[in-house]
N, C-alpha and C positions, 0 to 999 in steps of 0.2 A: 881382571877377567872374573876372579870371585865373586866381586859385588854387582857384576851383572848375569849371574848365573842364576838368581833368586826371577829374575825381572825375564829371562828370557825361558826360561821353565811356566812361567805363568804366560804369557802370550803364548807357548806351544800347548798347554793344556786348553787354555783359552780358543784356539783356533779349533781342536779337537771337540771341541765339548759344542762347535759352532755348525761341526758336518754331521749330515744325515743323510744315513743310505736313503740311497734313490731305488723309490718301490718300482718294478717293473712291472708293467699295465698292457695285459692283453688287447687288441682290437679286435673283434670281433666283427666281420665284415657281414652283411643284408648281401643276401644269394641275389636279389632280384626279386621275391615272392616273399620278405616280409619275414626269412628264416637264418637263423644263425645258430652254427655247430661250433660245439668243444666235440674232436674226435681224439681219439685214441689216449682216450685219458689213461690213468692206470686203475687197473681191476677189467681193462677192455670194455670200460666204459664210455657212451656216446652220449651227447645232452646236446638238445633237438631246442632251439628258443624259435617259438613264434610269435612274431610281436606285433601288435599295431594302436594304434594313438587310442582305441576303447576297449582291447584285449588282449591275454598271453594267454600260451599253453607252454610248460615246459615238460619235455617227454624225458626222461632217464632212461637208455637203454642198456640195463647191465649184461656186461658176458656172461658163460655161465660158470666161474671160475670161482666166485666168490661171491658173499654177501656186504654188499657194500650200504654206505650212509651217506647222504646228498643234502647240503643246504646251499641256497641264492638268498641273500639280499643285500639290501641296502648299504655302502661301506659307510658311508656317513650319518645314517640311520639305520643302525642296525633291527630297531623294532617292524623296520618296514621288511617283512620275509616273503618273498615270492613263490621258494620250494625251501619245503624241508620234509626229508624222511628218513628218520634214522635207518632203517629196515629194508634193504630192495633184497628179497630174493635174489637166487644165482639166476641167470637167465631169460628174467623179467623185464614187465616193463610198467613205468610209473610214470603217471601225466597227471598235473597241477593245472588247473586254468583258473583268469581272474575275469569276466565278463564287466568287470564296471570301470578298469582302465589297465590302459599297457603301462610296460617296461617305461622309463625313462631312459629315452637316448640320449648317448652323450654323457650320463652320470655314473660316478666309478659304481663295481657291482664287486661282491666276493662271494668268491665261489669255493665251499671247503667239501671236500669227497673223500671219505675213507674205506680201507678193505681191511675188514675182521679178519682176524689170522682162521683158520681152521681147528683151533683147537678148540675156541668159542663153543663152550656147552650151550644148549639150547635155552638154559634157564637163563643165563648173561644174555643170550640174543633177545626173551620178551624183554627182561629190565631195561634193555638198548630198547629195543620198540617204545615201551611204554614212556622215554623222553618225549616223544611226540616235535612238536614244536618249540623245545626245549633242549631240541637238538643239537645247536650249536654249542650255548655255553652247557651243558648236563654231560657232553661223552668226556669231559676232559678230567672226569671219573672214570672211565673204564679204559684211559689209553694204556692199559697193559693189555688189551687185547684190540686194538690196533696192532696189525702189520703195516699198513703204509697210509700216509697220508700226504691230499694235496689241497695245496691253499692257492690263490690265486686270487687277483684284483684284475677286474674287464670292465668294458666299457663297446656296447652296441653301439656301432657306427650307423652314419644315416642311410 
């Protein structure tokens, strides 16, 4: 049994090193009118997609609970970003439109939203603003003032 103890430890590592979690993938259903909702996100945030084959508008609509930071794009192309705003006010509301082509349906999408604790001095809040579009990879410098964060992979349905 010893000299296949070497042989059966390596096909067990072997088989581990073979699995990969299985990402879970929102669907994202079309209302009827071309609009699809993430509701009750956390921060009592709502993201309003309005899509169609020559245009989007995404609306963030934050509670007024906290100041939170929103990016969309591409999970496969990350350079390709539809929203990004580090900065939404408590209570606000922030709309992105693209006029010269929509969303891809069908293709995965990530969506990352975070909510700044309250302690966040307001000087860390411009240095957060001033990521701009650099949003996604730039806060993962200031995640000591992240209180909660959500990541997620979707996909608009037809």
């Amino acid at each position: 049994m010893r000299k296949y103890l070497p042989i059966l430890l390596l096909v067990f590592f072997a088989t581990l090193a073979g699995c990969e979690k299985e990402e879970n993938i929102i669907i994202l259903q079309n209302n009827g009118s071309n609009t699809y909702t993430f509701d009750n996100l956390i921060g009592n945030v709502r993201i309003n997609i309005y899509n169609t084959p020559y245009s989007y508008d995404i609306t963030v609509v934050n509670g007024p609970g906290s100041v939170v930071g929103c990016a969309i794009r591409e999970k496969n192309s990350p350079s390709t970003i539809y929203f990004s705003d580090s900065y939404i006010y408590k209570g606000s509301t922030e709309t992105q439109s693209s006029s010269v082509a929509g969303m891809l349906v069908g293709h995965d999408l990530e969506l990352k939203l975070v909510v700044y604790k309250s302690t966040v001095s307001s000087a860390v809040y411009r240095l957060i603003e001033m990521l701009g579009i650099d949003f996604w990879d730039g806060i993962n410098d200031y995640k000591e003032n992240i209180a909660e964060e959500y990541v997620a992979v979707f996909v608009l349905d037809e």
